[in-house]
C-alpha positions, -999 to 999 in steps of 0.1 A, spaced: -569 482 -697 -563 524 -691 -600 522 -679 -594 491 -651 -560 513 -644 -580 546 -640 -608 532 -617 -582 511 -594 -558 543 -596 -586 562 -577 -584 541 -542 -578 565 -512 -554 545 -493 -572 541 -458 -555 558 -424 -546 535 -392 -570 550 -369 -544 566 -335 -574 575 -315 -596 553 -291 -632 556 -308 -663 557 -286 -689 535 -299 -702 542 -331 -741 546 -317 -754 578 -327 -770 578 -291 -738 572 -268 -729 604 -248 -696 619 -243 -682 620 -206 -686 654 -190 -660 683 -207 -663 666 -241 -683 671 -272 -696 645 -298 -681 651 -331 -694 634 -361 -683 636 -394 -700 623 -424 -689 619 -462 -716 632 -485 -694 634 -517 -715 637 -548 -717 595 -561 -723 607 -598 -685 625 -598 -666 604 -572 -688 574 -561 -682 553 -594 -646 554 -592 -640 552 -554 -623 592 -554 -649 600 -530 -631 585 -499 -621 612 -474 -592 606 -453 -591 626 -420 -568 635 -396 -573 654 -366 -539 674 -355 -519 651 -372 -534 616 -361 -552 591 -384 -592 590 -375 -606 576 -402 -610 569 -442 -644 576 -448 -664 563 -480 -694 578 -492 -725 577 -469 -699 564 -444 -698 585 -405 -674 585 -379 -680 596 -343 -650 608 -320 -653 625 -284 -633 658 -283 -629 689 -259 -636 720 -269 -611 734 -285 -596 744 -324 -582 718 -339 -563 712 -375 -582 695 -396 -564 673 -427 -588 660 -454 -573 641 -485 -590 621 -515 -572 601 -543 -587 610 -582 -558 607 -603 -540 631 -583 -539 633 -545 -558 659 -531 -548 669 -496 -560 700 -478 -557 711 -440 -582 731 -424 -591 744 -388 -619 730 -369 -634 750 -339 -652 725 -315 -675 747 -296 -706 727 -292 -718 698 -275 -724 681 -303 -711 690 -341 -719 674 -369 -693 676 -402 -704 671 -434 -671 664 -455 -672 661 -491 -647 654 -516 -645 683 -546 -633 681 -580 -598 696 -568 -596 696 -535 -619 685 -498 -642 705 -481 -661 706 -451 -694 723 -431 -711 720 -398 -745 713 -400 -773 717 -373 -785 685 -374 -776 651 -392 -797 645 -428 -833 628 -424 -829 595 -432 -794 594 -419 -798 563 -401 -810 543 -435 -787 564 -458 -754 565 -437 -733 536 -422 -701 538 -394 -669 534 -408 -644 503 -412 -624 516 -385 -589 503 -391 -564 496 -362 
């Protein structure tokens, strides 16, 4: 019973997405002044993947974009511009952390990762090879 308690006490509740997504096609393009954004969860499956702590929530200046599960990627139009940056995972405890997030490319790719006490985040230069195969869009809940 503590183990079924454990497992289903690690559920990140997911966010009500308050932003109108582009489509989720890694080949759509932005209208001019705006930059593609993805972010991508690449938490480590062996330390949250079994008991579902790897879901990212993220916000984006204090509005719901997405709850992202592992291997999961969410794609969002912005301007260029810094913007705050909230990440939060469930394990046991709720770990929330805020974070500023410099848009200054046409396109930015975010690798987000749940951590063993906290979230973190880094821009990449490109997506991961396979991504296509590995990485799926996220339930994007309205």
């Amino acid at each position: 019973m503590l183990v079924i308690f454990a497992i289903a006490g690690c559920a990140t509740p997911t966010v009500v997405t308050e932003y109108d997504l582009p489509s989720q096609n890694l080949e759509a393009k932005p209208e001019a002044g705006l930059s593609k954004v993805v972010f991508f969860n690449n938490s480590n499956f062996l330390t949250h993947g079994i008991d579902r702590s790897g879901y990212v929530t993220i916000k984006i200046n204090g509005k719901g974009l997405a709850t992202l599960q592992i291997h999961n990627y969410v794609q969002i139009f912005l301007a260029q511009a810094e913007y705050d940056l909230y990440m939060a995972h469930l394990d046991i405890l709720l770990f929330e952390s805020n974070h500023k997030l410099k848009v200054d490319k046409d396109e930015l790719f975010v690798e987000i990762y749940a951590t063993t006490i906290s979230n973190e985040y880094k821009i990449v230069d490109q997506l991961p090879a396979n991504f296509i195969k590995i990485y799926k869009p996220a339930y994007i809940k309205k």
